[in-house]
DSSP file (Angstrom, degrees, kcal/mol; ACC not computed):
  #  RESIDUE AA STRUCTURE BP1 BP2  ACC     N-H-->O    O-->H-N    N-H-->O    O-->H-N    TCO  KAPPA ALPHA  PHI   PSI    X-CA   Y-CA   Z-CA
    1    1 A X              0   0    0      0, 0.0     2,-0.4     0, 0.0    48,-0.0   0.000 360.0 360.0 360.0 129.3   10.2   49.0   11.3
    2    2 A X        -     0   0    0     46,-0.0     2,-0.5    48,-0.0    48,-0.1  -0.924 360.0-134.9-126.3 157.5    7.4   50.3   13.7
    3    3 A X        -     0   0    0     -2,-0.4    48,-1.6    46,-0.3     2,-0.8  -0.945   5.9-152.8-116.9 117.0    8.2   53.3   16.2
    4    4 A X  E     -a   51   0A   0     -2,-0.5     2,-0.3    46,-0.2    48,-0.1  -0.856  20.9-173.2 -77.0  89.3    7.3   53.6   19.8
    5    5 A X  E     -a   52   0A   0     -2,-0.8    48,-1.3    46,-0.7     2,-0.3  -0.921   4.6-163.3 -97.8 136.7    7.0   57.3   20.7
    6    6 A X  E     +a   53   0A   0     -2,-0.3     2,-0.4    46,-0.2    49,-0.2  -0.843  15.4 163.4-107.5 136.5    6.5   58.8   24.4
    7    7 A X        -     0   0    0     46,-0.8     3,-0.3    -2,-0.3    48,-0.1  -0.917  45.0-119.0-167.9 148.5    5.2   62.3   25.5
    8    8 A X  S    S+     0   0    0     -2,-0.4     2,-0.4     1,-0.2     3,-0.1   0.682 108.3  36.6 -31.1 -39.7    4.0   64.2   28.0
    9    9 A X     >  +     0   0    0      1,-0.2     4,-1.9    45,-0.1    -1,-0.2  -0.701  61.0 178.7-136.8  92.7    1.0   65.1   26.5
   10   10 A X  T  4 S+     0   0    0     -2,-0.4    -1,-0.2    -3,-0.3    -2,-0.1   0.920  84.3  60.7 -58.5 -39.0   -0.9   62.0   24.2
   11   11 A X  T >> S+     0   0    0      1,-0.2     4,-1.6     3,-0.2     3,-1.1   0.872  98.5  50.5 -23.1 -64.5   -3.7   64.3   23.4
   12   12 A X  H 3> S+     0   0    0      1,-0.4     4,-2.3     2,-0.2     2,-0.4   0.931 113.6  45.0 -42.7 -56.2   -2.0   66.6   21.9
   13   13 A X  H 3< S+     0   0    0     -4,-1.9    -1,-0.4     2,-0.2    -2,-0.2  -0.487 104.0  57.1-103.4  72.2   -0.5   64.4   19.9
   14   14 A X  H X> S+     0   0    0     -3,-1.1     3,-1.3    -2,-0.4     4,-0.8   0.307 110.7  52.0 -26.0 -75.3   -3.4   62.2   18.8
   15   15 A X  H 3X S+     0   0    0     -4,-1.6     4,-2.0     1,-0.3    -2,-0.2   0.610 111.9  42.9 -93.5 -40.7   -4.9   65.5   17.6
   16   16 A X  H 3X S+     0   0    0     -4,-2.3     4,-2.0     2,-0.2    -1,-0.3   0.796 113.4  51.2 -93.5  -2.5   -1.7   66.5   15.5
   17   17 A X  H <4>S+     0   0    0     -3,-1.3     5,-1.6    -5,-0.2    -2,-0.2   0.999 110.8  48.3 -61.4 -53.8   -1.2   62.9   14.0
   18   18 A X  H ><5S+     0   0    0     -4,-0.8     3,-2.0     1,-0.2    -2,-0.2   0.891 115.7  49.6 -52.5 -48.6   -5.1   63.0   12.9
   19   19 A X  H 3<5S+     0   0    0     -4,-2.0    -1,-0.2     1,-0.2    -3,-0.1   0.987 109.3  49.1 -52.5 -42.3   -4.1   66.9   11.3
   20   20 A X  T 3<5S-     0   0    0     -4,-2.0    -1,-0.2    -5,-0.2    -2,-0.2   0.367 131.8 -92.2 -93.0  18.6   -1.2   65.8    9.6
   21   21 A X  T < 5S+     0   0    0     -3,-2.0    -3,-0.2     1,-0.2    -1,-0.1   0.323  77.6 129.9 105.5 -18.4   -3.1   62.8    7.9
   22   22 A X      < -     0   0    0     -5,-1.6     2,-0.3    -6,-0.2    -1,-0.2  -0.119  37.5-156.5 -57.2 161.6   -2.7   59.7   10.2
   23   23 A X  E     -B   43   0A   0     20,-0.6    20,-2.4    -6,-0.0     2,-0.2  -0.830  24.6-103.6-124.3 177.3   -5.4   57.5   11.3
   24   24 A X  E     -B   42   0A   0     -2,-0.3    18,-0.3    18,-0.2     3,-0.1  -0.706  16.7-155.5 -90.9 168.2   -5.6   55.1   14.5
   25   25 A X  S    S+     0   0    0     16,-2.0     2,-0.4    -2,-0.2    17,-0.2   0.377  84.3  24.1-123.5 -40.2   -5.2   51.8   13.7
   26   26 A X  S    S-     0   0    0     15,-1.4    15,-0.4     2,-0.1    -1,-0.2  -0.937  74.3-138.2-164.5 118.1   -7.1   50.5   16.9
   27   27 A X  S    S+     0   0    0     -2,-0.4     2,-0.2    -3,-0.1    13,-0.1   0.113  71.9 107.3 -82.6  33.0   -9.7   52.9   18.8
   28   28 A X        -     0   0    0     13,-0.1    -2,-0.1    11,-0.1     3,-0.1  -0.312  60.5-156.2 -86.6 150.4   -8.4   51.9   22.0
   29   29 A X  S    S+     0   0    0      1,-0.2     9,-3.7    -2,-0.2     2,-0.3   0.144  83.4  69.8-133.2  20.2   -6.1   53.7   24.7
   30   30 A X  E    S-D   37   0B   0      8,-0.2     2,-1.1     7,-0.2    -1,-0.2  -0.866  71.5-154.5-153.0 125.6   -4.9   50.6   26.1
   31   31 A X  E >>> -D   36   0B   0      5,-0.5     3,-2.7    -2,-0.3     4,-0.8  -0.736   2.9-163.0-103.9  87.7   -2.4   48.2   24.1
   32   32 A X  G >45S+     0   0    0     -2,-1.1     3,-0.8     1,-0.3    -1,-0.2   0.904  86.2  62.2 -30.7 -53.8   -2.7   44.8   25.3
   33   33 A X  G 345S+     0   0    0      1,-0.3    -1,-0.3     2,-0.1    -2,-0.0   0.605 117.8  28.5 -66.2   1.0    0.5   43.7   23.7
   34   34 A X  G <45S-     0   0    0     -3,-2.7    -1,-0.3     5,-0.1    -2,-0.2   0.293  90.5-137.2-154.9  19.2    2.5   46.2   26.1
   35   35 A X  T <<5 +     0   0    0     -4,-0.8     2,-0.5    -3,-0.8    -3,-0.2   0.798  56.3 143.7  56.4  26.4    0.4   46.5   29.0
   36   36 A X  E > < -D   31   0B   0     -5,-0.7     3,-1.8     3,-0.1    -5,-0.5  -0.791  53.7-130.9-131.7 124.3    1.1   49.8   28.8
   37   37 A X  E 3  S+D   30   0B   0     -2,-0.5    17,-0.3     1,-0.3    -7,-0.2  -0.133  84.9  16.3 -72.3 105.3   -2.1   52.0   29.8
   38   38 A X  T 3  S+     0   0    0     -9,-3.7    16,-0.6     1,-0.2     2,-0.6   0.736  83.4 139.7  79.3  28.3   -2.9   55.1   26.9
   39   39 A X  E <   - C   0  53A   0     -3,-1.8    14,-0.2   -10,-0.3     2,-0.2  -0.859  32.2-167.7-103.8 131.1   -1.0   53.9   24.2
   40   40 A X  E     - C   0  52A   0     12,-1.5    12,-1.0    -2,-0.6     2,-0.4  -0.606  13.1-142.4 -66.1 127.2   -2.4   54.2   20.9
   41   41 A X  E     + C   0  51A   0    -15,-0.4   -16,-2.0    -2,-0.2   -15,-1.4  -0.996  31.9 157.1-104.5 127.3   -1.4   52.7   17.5
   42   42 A X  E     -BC  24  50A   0      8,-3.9     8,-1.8    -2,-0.4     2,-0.2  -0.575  27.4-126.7-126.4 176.8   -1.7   54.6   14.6
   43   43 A X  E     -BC  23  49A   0    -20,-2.4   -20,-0.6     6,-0.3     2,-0.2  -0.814  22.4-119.3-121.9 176.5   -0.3   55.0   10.8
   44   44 A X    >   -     0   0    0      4,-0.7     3,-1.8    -2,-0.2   -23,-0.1  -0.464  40.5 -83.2-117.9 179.1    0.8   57.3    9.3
   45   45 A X  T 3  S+     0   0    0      1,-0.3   -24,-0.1    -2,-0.2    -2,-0.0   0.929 129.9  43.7 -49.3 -42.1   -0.4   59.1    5.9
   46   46 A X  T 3  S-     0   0    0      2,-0.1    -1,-0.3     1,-0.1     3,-0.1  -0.070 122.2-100.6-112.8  58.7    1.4   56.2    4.1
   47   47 A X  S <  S+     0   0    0     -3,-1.8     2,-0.5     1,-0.2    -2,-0.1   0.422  70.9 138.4  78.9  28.9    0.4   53.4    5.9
   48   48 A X        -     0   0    0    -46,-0.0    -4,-0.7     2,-0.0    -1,-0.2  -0.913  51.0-133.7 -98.7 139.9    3.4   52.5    8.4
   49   49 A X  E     + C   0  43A   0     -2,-0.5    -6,-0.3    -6,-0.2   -46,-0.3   0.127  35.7 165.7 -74.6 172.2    1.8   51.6   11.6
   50   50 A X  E     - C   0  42A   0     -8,-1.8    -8,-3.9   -48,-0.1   -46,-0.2  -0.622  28.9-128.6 168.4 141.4    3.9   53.6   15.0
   51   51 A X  E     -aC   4  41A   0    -48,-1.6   -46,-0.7   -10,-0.2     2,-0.3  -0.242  11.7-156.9 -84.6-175.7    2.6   53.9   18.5
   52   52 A X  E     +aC   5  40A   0    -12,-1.0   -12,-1.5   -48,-0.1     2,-0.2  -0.746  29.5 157.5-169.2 119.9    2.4   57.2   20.7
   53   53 A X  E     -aC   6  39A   0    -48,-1.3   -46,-0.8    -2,-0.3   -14,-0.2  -0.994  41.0 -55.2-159.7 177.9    2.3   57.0   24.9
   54   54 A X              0   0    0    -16,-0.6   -46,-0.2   -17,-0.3    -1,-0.2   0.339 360.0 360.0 -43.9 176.7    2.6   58.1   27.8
   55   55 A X              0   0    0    -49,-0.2    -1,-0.2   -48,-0.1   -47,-0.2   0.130 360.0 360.0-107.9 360.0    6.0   59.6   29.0
């Protein structure tokens, strides 16, 4: 299962995935595979991948 999440502010949340122990997966802001301009794919502390963009 991977998770697509949207919000208002991706900064923000880059900065509290990275607190709470995720890494990016791909140091990018732009996801080829969904065209869709500042999203990010990361994991999570135990390694299941999930995106985070814009709103």
């Amino acid at each position: 299962m991977h998770f697509d999440l949207a919000t208002d502010d991706p900064a923000t949340a880059d900065q509290r995935v990275l607190a709470a122990g995720g890494r990016r997966l791909r140091p990018t802001d732009d996801i080829p595979a969904t065209g869709t301009p500042g999203s990010r794919v990361y994991a999570s502390p135990a390694g299941h991948p999930f995106c985070i963009r814009p709103a």
